[in-house]
Gaussian input, Z-matrix of N, CA and C with variables (Angstrom, degrees):
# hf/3-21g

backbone

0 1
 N
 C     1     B1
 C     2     B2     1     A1
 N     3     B3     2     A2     1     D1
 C     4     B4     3     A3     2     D2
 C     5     B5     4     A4     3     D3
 N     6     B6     5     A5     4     D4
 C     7     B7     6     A6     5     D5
 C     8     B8     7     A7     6     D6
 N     9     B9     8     A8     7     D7
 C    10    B10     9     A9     8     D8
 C    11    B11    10    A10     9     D9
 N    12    B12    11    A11    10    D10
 C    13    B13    12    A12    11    D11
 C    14    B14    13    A13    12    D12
 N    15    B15    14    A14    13    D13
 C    16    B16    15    A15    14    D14
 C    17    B17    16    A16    15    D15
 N    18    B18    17    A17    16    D16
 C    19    B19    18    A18    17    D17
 C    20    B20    19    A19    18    D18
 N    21    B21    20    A20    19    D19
 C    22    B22    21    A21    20    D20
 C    23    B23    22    A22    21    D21
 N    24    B24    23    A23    22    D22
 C    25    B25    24    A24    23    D23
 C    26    B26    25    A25    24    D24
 N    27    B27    26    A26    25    D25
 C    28    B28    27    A27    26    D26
 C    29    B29    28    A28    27    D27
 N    30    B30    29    A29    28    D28
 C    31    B31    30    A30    29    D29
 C    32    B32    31    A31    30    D30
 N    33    B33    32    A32    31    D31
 C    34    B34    33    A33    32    D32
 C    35    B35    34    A34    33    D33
 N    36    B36    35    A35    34    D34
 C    37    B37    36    A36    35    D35
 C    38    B38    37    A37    36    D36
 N    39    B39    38    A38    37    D37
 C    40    B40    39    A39    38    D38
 C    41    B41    40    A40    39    D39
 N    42    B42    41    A41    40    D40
 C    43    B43    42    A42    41    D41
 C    44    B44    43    A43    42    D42
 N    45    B45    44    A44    43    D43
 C    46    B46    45    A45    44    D44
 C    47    B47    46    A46    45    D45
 N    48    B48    47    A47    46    D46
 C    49    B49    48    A48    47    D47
 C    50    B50    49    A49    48    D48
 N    51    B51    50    A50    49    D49
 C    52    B52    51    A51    50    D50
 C    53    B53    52    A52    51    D51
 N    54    B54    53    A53    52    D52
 C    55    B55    54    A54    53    D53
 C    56    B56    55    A55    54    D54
 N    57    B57    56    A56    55    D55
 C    58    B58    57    A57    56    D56
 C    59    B59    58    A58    57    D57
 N    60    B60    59    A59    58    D58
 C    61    B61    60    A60    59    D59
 C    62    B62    61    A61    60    D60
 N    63    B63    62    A62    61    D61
 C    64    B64    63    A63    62    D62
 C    65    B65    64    A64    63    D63
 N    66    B66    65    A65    64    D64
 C    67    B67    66    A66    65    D65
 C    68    B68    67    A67    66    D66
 N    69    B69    68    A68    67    D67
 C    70    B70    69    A69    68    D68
 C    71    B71    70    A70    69    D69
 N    72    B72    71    A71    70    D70
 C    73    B73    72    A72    71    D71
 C    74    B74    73    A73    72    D72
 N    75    B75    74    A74    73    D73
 C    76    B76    75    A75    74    D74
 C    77    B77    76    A76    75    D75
 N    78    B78    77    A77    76    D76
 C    79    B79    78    A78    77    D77
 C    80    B80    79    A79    78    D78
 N    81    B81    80    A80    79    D79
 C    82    B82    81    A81    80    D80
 C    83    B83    82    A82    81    D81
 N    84    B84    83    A83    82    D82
 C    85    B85    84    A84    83    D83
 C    86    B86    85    A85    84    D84
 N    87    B87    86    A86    85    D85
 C    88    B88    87    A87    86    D86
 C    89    B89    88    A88    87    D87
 N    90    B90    89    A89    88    D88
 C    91    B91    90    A90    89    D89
 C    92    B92    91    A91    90    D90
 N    93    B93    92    A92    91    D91
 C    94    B94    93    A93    92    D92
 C    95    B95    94    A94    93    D93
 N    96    B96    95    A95    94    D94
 C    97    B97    96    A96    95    D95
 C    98    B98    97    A97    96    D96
 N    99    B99    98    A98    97    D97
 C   100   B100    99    A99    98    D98
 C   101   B101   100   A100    99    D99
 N   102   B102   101   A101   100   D100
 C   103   B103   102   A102   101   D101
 C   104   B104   103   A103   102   D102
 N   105   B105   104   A104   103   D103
 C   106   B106   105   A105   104   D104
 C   107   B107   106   A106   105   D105
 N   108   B108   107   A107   106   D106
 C   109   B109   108   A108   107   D107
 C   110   B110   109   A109   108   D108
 N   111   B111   110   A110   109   D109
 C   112   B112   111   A111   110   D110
 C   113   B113   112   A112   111   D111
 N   114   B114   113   A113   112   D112
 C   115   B115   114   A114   113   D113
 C   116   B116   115   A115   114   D114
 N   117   B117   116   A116   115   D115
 C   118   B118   117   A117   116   D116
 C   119   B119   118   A118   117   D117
 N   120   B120   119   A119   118   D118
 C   121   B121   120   A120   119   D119
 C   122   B122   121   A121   120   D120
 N   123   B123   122   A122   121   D121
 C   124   B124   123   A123   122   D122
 C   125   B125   124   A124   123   D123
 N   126   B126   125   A125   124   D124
 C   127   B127   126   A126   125   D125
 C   128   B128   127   A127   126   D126
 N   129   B129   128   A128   127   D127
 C   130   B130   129   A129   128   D128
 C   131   B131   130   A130   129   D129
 N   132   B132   131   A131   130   D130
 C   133   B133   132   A132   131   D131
 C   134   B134   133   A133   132   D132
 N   135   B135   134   A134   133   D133
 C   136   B136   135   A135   134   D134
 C   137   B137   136   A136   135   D135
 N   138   B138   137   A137   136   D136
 C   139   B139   138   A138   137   D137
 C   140   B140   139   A139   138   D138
 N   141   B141   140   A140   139   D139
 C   142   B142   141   A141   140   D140
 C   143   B143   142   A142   141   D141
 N   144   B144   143   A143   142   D142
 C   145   B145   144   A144   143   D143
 C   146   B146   145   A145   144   D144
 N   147   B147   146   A146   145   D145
 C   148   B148   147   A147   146   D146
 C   149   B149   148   A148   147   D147
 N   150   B150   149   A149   148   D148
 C   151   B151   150   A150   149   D149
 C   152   B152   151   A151   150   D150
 N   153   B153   152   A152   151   D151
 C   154   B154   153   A153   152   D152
 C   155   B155   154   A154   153   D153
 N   156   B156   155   A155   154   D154
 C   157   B157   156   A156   155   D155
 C   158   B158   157   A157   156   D156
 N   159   B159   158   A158   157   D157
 C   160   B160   159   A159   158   D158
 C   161   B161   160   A160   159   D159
 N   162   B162   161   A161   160   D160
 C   163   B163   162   A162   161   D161
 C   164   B164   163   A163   162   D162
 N   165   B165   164   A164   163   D163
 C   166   B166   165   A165   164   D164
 C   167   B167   166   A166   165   D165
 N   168   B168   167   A167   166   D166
 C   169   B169   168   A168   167   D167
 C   170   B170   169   A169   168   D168
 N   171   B171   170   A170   169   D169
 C   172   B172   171   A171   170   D170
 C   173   B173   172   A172   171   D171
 N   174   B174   173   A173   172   D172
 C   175   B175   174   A174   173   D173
 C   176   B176   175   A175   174   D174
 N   177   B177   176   A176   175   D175
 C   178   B178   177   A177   176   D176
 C   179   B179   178   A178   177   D177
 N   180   B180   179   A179   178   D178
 C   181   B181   180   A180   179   D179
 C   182   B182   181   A181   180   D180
 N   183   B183   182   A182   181   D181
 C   184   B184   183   A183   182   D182
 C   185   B185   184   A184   183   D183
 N   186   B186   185   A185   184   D184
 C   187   B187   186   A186   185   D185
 C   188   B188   187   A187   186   D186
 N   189   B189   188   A188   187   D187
 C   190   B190   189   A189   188   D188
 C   191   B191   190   A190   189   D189
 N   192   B192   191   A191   190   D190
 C   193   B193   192   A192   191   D191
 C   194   B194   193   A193   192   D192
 N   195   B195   194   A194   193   D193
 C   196   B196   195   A195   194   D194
 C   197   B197   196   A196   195   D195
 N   198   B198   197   A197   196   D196
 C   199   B199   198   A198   197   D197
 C   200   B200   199   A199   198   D198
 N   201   B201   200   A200   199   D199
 C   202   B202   201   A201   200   D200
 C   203   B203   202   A202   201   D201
 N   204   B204   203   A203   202   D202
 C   205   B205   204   A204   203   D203
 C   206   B206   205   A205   204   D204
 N   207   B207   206   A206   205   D205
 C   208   B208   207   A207   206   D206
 C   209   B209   208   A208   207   D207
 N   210   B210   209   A209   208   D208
 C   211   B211   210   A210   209   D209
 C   212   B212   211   A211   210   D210
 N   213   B213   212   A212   211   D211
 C   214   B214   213   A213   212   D212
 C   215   B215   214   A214   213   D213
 N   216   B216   215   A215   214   D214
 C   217   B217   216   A216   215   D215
 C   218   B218   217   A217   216   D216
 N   219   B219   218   A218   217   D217
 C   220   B220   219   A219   218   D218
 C   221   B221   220   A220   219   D219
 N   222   B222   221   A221   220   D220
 C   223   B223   222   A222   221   D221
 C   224   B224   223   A223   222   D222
 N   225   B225   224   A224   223   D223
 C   226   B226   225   A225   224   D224
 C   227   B227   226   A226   225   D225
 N   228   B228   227   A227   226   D226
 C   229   B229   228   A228   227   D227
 C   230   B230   229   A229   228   D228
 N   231   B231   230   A230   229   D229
 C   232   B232   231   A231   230   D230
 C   233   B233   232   A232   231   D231
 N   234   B234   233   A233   232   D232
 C   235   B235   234   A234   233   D233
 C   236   B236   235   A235   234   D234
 N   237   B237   236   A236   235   D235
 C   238   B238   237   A237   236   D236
 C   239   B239   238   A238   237   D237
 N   240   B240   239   A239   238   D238
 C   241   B241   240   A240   239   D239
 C   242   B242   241   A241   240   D240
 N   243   B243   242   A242   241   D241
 C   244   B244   243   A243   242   D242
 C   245   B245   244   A244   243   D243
 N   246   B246   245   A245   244   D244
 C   247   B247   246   A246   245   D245
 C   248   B248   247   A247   246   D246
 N   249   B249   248   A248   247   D247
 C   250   B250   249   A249   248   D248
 C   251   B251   250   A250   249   D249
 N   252   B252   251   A251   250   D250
 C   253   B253   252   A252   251   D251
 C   254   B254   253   A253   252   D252
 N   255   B255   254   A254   253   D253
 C   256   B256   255   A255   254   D254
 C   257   B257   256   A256   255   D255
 N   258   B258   257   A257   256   D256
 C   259   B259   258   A258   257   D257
 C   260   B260   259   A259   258   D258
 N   261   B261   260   A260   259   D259
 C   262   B262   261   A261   260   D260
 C   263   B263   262   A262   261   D261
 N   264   B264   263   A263   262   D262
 C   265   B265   264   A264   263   D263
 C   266   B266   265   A265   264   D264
 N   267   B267   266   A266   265   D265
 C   268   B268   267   A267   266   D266
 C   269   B269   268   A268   267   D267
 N   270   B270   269   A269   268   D268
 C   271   B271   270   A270   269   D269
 C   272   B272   271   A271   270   D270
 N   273   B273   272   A272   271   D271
 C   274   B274   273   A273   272   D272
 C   275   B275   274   A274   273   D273
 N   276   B276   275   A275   274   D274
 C   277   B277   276   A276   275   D275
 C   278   B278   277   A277   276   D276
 N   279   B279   278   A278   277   D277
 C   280   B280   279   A279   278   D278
 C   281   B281   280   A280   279   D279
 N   282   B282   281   A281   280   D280
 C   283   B283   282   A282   281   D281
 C   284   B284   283   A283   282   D282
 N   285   B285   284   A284   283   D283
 C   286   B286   285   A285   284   D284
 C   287   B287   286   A286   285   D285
 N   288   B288   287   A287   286   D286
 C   289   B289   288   A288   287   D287
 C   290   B290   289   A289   288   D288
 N   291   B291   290   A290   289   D289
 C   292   B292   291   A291   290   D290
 C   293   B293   292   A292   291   D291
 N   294   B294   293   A293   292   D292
 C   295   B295   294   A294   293   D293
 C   296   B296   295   A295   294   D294
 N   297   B297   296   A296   295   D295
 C   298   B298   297   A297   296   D296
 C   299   B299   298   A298   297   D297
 N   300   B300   299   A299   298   D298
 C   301   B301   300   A300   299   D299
 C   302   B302   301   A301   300   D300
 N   303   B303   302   A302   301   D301
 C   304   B304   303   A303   302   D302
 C   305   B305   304   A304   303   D303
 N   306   B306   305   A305   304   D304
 C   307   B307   306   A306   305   D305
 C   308   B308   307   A307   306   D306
 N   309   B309   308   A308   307   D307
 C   310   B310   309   A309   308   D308
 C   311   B311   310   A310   309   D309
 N   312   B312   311   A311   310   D310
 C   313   B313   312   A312   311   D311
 C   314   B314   313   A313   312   D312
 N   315   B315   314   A314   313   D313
 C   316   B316   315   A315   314   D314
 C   317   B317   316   A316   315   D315
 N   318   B318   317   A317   316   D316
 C   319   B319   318   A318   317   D317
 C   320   B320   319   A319   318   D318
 N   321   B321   320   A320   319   D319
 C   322   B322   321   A321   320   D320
 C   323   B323   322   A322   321   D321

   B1=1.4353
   B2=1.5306
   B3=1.5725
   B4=1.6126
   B5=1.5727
   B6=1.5698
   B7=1.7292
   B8=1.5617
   B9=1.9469
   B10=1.3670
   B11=1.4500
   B12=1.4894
   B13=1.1998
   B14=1.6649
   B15=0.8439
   B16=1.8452
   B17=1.5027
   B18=1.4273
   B19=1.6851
   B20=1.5481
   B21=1.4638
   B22=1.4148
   B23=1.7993
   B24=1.0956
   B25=1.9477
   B26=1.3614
   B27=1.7600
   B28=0.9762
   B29=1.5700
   B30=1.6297
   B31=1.7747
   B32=1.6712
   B33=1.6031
   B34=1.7003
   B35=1.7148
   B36=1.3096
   B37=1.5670
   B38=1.7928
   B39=1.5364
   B40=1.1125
   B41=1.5619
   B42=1.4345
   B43=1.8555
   B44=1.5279
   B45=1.5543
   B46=2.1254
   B47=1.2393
   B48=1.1646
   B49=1.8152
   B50=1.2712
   B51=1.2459
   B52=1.4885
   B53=1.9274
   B54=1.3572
   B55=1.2955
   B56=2.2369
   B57=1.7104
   B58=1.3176
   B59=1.5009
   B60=1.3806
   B61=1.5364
   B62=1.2989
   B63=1.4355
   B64=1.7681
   B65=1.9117
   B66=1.4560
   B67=1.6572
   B68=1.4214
   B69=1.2846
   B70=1.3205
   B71=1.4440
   B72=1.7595
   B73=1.7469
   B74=1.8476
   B75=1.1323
   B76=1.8305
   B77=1.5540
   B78=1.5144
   B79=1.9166
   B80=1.9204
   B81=1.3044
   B82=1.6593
   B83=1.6798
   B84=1.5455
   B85=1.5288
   B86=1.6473
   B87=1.4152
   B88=1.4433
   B89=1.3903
   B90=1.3844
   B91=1.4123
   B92=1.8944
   B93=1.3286
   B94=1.0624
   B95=1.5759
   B96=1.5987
   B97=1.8993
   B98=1.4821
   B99=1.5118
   B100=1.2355
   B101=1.6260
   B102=1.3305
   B103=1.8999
   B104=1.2723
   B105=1.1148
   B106=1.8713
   B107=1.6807
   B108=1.0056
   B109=1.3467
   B110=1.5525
   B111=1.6325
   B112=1.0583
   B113=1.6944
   B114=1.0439
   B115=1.2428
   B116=2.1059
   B117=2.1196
   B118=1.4808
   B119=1.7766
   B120=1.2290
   B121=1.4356
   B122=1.5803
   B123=1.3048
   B124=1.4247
   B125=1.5383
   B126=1.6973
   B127=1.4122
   B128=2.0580
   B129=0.9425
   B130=1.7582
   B131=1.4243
   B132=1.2088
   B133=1.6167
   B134=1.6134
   B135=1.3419
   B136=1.4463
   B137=1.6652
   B138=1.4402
   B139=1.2164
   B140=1.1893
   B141=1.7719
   B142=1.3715
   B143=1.6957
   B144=1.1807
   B145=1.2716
   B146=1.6972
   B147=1.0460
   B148=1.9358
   B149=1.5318
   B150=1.3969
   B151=1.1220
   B152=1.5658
   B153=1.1347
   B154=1.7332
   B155=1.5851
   B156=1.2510
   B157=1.6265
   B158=1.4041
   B159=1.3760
   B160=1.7074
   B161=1.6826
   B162=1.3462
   B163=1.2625
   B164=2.1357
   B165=1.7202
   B166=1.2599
   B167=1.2038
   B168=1.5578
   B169=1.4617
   B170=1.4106
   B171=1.6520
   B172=1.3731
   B173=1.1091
   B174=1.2468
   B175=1.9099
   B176=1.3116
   B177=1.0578
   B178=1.9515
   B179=1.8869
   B180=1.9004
   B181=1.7710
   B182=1.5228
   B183=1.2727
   B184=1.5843
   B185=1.2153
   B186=1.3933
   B187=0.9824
   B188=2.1365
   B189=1.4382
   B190=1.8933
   B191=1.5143
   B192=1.0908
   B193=1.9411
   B194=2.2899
   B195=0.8492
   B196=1.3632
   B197=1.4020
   B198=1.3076
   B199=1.5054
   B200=1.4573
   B201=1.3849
   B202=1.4272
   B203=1.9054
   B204=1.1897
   B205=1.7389
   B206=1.2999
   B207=1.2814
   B208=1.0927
   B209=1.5535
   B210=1.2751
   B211=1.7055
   B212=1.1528
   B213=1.6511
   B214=1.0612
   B215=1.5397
   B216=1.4056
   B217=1.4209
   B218=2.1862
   B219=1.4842
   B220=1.0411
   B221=1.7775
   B222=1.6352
   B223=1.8036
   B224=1.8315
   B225=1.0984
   B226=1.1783
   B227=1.6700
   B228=1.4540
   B229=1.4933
   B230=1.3385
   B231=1.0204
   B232=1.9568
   B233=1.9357
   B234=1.2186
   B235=1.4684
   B236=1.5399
   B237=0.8443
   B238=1.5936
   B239=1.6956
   B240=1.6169
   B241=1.7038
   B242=1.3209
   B243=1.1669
   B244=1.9499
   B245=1.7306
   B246=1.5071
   B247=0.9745
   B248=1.6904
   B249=1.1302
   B250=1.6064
   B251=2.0199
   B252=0.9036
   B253=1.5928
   B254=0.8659
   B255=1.7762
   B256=1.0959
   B257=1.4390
   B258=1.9495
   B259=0.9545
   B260=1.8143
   B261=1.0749
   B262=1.3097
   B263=1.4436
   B264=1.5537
   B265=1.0935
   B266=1.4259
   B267=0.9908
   B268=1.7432
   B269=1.3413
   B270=1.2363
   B271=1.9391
   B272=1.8711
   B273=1.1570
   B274=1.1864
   B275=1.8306
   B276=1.5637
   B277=1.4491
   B278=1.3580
   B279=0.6719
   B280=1.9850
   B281=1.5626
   B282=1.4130
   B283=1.1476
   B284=1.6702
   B285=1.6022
   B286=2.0220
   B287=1.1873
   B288=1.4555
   B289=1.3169
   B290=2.1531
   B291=1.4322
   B292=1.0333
   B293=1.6911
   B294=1.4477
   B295=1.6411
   B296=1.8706
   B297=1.2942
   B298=1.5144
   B299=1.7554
   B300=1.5445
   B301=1.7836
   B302=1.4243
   B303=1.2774
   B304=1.1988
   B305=1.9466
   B306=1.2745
   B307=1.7831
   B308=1.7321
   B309=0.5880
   B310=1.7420
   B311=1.8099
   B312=0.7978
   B313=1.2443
   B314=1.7431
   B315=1.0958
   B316=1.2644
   B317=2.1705
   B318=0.9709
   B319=2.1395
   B320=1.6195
   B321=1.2106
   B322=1.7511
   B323=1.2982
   A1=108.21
   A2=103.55
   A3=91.48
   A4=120.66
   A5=105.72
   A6=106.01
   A7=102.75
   A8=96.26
   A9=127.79
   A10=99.23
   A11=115.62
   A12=113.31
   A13=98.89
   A14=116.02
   A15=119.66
   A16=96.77
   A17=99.27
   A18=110.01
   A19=95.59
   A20=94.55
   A21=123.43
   A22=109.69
   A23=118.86
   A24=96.25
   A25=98.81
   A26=118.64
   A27=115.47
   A28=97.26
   A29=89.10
   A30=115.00
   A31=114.20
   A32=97.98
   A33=93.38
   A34=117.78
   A35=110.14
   A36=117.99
   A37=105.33
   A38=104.05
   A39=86.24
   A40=104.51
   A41=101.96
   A42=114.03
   A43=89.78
   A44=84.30
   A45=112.03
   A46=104.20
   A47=107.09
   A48=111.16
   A49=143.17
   A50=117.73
   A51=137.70
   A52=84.40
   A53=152.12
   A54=167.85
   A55=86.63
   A56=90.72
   A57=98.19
   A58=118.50
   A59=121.59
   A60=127.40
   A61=114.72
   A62=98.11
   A63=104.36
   A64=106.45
   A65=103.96
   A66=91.84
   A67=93.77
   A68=135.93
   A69=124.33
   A70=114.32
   A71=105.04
   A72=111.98
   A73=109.45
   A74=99.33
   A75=104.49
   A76=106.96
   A77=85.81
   A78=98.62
   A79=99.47
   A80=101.59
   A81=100.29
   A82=108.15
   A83=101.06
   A84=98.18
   A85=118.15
   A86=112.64
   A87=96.42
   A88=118.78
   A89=127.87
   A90=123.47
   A91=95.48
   A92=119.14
   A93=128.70
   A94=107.94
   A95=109.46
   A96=95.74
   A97=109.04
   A98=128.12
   A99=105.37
   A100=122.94
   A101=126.50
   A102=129.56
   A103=72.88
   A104=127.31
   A105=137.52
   A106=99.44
   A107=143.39
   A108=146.04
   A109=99.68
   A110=157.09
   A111=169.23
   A112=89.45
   A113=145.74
   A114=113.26
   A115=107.78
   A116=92.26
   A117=89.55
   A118=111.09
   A119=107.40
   A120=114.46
   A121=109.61
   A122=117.38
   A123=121.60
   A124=135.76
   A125=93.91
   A126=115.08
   A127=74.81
   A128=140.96
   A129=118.78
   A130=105.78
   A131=128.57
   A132=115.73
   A133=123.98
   A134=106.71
   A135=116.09
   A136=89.99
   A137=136.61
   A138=122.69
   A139=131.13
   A140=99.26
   A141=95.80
   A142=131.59
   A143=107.84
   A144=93.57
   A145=99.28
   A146=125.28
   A147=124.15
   A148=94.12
   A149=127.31
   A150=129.15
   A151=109.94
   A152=124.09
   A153=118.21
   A154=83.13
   A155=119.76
   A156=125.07
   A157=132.21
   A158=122.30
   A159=102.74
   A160=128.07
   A161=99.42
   A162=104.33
   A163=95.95
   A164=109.21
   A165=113.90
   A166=114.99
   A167=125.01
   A168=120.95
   A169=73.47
   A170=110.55
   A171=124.62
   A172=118.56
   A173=124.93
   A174=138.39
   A175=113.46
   A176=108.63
   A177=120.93
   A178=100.63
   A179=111.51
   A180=105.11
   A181=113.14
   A182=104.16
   A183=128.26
   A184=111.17
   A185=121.04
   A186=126.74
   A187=107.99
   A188=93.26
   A189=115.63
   A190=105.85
   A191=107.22
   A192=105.06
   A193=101.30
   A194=105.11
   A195=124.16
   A196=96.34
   A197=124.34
   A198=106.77
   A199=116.43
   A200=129.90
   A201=111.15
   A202=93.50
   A203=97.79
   A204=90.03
   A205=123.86
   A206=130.79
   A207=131.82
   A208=127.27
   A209=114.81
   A210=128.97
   A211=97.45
   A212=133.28
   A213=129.74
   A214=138.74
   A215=111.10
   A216=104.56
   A217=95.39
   A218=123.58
   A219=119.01
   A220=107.97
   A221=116.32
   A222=78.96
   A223=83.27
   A224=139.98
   A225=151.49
   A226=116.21
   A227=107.50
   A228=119.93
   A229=104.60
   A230=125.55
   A231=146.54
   A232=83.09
   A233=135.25
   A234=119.49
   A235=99.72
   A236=132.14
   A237=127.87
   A238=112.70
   A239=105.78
   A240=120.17
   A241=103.96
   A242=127.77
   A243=113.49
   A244=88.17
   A245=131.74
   A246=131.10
   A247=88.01
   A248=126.93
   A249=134.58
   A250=97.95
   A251=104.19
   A252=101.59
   A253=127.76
   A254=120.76
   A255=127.68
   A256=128.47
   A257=110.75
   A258=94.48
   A259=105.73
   A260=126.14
   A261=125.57
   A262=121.65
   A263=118.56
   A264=130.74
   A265=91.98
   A266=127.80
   A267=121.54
   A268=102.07
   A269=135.63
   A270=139.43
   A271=98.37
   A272=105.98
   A273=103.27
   A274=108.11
   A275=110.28
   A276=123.05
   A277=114.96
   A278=119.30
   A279=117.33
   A280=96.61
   A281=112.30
   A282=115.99
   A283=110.53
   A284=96.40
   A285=105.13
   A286=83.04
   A287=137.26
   A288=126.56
   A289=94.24
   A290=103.55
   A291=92.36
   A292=116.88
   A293=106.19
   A294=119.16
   A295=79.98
   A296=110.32
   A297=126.25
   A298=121.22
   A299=102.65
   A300=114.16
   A301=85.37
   A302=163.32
   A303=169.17
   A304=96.82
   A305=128.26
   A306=120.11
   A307=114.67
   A308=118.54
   A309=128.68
   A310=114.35
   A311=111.58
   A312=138.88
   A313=107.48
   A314=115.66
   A315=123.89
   A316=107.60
   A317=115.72
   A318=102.19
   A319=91.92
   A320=110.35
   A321=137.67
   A322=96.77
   D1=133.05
   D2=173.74
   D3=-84.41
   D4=167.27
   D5=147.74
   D6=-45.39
   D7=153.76
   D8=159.71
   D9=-69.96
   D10=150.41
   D11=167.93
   D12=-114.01
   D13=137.74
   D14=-172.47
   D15=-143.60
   D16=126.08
   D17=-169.62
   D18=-95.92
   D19=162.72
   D20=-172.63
   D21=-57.07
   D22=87.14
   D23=-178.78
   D24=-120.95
   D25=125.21
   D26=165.51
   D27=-136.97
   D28=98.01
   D29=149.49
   D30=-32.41
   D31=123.71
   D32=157.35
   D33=-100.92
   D34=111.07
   D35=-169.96
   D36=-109.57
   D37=112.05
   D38=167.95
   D39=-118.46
   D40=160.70
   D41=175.20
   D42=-132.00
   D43=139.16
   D44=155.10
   D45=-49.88
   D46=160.55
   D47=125.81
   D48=-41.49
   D49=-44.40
   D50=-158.54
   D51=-113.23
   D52=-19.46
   D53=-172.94
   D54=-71.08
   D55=-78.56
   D56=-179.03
   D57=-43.12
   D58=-61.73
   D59=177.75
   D60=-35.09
   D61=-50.96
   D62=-168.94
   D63=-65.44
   D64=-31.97
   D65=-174.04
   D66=-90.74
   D67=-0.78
   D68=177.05
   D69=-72.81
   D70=-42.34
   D71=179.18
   D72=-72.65
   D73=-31.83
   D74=169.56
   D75=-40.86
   D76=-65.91
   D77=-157.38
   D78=-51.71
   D79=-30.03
   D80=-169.30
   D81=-77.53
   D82=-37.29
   D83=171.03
   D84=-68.31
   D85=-37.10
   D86=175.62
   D87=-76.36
   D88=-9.36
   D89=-170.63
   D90=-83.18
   D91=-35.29
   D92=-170.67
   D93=-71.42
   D94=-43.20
   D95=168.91
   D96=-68.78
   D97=-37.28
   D98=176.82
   D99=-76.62
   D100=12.07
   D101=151.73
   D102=-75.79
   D103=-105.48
   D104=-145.71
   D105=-19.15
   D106=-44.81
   D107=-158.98
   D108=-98.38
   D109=-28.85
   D110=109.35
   D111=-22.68
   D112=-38.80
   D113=-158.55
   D114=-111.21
   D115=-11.86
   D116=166.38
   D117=-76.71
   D118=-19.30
   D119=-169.11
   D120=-81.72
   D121=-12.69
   D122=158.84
   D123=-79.80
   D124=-20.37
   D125=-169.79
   D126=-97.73
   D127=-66.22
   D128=-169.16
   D129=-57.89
   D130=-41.81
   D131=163.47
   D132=-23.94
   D133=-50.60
   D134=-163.05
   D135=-90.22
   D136=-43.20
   D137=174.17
   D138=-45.00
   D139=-44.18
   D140=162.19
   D141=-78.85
   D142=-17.35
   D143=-173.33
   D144=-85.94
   D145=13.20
   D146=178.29
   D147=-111.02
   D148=-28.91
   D149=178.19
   D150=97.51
   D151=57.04
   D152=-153.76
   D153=-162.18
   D154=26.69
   D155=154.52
   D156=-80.04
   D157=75.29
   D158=-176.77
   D159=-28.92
   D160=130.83
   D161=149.43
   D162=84.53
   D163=27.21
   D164=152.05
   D165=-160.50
   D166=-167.04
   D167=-142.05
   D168=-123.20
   D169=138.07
   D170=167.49
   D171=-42.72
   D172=162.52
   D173=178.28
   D174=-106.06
   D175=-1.05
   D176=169.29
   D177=43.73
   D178=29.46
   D179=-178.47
   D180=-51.02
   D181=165.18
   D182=156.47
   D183=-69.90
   D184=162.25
   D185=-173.17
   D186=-74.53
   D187=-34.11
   D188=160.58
   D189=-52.13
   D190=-54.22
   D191=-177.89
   D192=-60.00
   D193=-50.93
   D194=176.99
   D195=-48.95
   D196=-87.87
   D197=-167.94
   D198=-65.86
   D199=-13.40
   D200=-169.18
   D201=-84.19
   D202=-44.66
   D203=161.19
   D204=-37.47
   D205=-76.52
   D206=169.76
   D207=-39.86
   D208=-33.77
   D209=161.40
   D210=-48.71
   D211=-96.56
   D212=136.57
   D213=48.30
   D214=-78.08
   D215=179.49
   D216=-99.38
   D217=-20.83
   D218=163.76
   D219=-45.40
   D220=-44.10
   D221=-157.53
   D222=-100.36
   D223=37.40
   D224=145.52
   D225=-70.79
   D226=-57.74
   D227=155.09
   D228=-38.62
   D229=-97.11
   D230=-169.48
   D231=-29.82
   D232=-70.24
   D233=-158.93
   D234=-68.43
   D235=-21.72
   D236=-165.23
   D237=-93.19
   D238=-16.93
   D239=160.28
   D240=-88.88
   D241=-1.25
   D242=179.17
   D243=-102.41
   D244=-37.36
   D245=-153.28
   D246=-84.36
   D247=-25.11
   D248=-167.39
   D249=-91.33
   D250=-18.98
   D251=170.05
   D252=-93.57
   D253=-21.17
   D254=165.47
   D255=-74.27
   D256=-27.34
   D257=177.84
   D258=-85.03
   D259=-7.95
   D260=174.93
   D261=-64.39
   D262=-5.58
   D263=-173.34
   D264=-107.50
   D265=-50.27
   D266=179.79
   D267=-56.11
   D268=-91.00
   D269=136.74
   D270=40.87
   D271=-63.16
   D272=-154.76
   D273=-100.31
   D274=-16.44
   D275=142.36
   D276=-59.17
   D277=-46.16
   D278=-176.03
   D279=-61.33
   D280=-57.24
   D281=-149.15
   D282=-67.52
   D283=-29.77
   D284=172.48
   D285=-57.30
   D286=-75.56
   D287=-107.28
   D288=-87.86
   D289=-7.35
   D290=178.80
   D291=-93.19
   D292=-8.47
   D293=-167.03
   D294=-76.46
   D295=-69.92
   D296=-175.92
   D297=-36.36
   D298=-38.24
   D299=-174.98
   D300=65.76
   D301=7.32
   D302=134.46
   D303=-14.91
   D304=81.45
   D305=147.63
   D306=-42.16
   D307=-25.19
   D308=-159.36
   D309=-102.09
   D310=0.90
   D311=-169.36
   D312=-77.70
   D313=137.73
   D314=-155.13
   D315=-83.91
   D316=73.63
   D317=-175.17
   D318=-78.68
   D319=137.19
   D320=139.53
   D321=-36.69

């Protein structure tokens, strides 16, 4: 089998200042609807498993089905607050670097 041959491409890309910021607050808003959407899909988990889901037929669980569920979307919670601190730490990098007009400025 041979080497890939992969040609030389070097793109000229330029970004603003104010170019960068703007996809910086994007990237944080879309990472943030997708927690919000992970975290409605945890809250119908538990509906269904109590049976208090519109629009299906109860699961008649154990009280065992119940807590391992609930275990469950708990350490789901716990990753989705480390992932929610992090972006609050970027959030608040953007936000120096925009008080400052500082390019050079350090984002998480």
């Amino acid at each position: 089998m041979s080497q890939a041959n992969i040609p030389n491409i070097t793109p000229s890309i330029s970004v603003k200042f104010g170019d960068a910021i703007n996809l910086l607050l994007i990237s944080i808003a879309l990472e943030e609807i997708g927690l919000a959407h992970i975290l409605n899909a945890e809250g119908e988990k538990l509906q269904y498993v109590l049976g208090t889901l519109p629009g299906t037929t109860p699961l008649q669980a154990n009280i065992s089905q119940i807590l391992t569920m609930n275990e469950s979307v708990r350490e789901t919670i716990k990753v989705i607050a480390k992932g929610e601190w992090i972006l609050q730490q970027k959030l608040e990098s953007v936000v120096d670097a925009m008080k400052t007009g500082n390019p050079t400025s350090n984002f998480t």
